[in-house]
N, C-alpha and C positions, 0 to 999 in steps of 0.2 A: 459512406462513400470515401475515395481518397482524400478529398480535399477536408472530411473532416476529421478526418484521421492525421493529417496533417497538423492541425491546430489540436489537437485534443490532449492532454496535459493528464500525469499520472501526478498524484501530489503522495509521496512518500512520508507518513510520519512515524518519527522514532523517536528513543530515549526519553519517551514520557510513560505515563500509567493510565489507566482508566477508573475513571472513579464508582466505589461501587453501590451508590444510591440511585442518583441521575448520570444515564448514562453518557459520561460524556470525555473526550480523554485530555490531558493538560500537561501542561511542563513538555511536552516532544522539540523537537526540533523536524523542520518541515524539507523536504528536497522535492524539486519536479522533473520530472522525467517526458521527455519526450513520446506518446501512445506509440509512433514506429518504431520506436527503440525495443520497449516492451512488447509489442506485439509480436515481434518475429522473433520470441523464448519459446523454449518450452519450459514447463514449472522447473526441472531439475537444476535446468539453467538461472533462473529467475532467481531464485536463491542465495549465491554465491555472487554473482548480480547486486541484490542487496545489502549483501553484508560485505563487499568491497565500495559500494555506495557509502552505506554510511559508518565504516569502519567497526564495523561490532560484529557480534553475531545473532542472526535470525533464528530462534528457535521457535517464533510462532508466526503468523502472517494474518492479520484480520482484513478484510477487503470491506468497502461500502460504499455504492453509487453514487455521485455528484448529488445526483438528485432525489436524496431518499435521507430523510432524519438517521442519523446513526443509531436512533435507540430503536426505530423500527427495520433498521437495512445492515447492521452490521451481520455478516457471515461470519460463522466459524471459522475456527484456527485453521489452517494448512500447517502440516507438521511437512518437514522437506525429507524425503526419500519413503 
């Protein structure tokens, strides 16, 4: 609904690594984004989005829901274009 869409909070992490034993990632640096912010992108936008966010460049995007282990909910890469 709107109002949870209101509160609902994108947590951004970058300039870390993922480790490749136990999945897990470390060293990032964390940004949160507003869900209405992000909701009204479309991917191409999202992008350039990010990488004025957190001043680098985006060459892969991994996504994984609040509420899901990341070693069982981590989605593939989105490559941009």
């Amino acid at each position: 609904t709107m109002a949870e869409d209101a509160d609902t909070i994108v947590d951004v992490h970058y300039n870390g690594a993922f480790t490749p034993t136990l999945l897990m990632y470390f060293n990032g640096v964390n940004a949160s984004v507003p869900y209405t912010v992000v909701n009204k992108m479309k991917f191409p936008d999202f992008i350039p989005f990010l990488e004025k966010r957190t001043k680098g460049r985006c060459s892969d995007v991994y996504y994984c829901l609040h509420e899901v282990r990341l070693s069982e909910g981590l989605h593939g890469s989105l490559k941009d274009g």
